[in-house]
C-alpha positions, 0 to 999 in steps of 0.5 A: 193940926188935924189930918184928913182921912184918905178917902176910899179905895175902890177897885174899878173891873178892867176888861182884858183887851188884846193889844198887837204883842201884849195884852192890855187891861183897860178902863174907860175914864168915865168909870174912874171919874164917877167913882171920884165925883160924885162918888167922892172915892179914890178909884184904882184900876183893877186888872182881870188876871184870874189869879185866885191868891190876888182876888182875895188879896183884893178882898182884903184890901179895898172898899169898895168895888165897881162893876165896869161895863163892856163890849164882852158878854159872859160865857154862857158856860158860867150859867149852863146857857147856849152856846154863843152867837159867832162873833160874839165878844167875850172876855173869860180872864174877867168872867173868871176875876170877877165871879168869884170876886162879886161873891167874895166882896158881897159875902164881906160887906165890901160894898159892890156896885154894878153897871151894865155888864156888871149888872149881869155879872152880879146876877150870874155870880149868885146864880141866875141867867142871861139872854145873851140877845134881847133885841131877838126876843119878842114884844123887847126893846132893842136896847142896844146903843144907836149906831145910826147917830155919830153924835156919842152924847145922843147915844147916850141920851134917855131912851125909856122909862123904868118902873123903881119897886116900891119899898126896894133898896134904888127906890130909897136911894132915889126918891122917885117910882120912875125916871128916864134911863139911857140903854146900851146893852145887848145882854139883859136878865134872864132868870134872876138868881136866888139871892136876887132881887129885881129893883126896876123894870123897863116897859117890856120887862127887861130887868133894869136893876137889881141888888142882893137879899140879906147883903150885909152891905151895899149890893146894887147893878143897874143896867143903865149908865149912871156914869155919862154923861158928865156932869153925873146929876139927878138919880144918877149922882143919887146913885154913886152918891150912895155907893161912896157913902157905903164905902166910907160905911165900910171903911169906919167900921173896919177901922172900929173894929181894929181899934176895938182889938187893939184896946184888948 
């Protein structure tokens, strides 16, 4: 009788929320199901405690990890940017997990694979800026999610075009020069880091995707979300299909190197 491998262990970011006592580290379902289908992952919730001994225990320990979006903007102090708008949302128990952690896992090979905030997170870990408001910025869009429709799925809907570079990391995995995204972002890129590459660009040149120069593994954001509407299809699926597909990458060669020392 043969066993079948368990499949990979992928730590899903947690915002840290605060609740009326306690506060609560959370992630929305929809992350947790894309990992699993068509991710073909085992997801697990990862919380944002800022400990520096449990980042590199996670490094050790998972395959894969998943960059949650958020209603949180980055503290603008991680990239020497200006002082926040009031009101602005932020989440510094995060910001202080998930820098460190982006870096770590990229430097492993841990395949990392970042939406909307954590697209931004991913550029800000190796250096690079954000505008905090792209819908204050002349000749942008305002790629914020509508608030004039109470229908969640058409908040959701395809809202533009995005221009995939030729030759780049998303244009080998979905096969197309443009498809139709969705948007729901107040942040966006700035000034991309020095280990950043842009991969697709929207019509008035926000960056909407990028990856990470000589990664020795999988290394991809995307602005948009890839993860909703459910059923995940199309360049979407494309997507996490190739992230799962790393994890397994990643989990066969540790396990061929395991076996390797054990046979010396």
């Amino acid at each position: 009788m043969t066993t079948q491998s368990p499949s990979p262990l992928v730590a899903v970011s947690a915002c840290r929320m605060a609740g009326e006592v306690h506060p609560f580290h959370r992630v929305g379902e929809k992350y947790l199901m894309a990992v699993a289908d068509p991710g073909g992952c085992t997801p697990i919730i990862m919380p944002v405690l800022a400990d520096e001994a449990m980042i590199e225990t996670y490094v050790e320990r998972i395959d894969g990890l998943l960059l949650t979006g958020g209603a949180a903007n980055v503290e603008p102090h991680n990239y020497d940017g200006p002082q926040s708008a009031e009101g602005t949302k932020h989440d510094p128990h995060r910001d202080a997990t998930m820098l460190p952690l982006i870096r770590a896992c990229v430097a492993r090979g841990v395949p990392v694979l970042g939406l909307c905030l954590g697209l931004q997170e991913m550029n800000v870990a190796f250096g690079g800026t954000l505008h905090q408001r792209v819908f204050d910025l002349e000749g942008k869009f305002d790629h914020r999610m509508r608030r004039d429709v109470d229908d969640h799925a058409r908040r959701y809907r395809p809202a533009h075009d995005i221009r995939i570079t030729p030759g780049g990391m998303l244009a080998g995995i979905i096969g197309a020069e443009n498809v139709l995204v969705n948007s729901l972002h107040a942040q966006g890129i700035d000034r991309p880091g020095g280990r950043v590459r842009v991969e697709a660009v929207a019509p008035d040149g926000i960056i909407e995707a990028i990856s990470i120069a000589d990664a020795p593994g999988f290394a991809l954001a995307v602005q948009w979300h890839p993860e909703w509407p459910r059923p995940v299809i199309g360049h979407n699926a494309k997507i996490f299909e190739a992230f799962g597909d790393a994890c397994r990458a990643y989990v066969a060669g540790r396990n061929n190197a395991s076996e390797s020392l054990a046979a010396e």
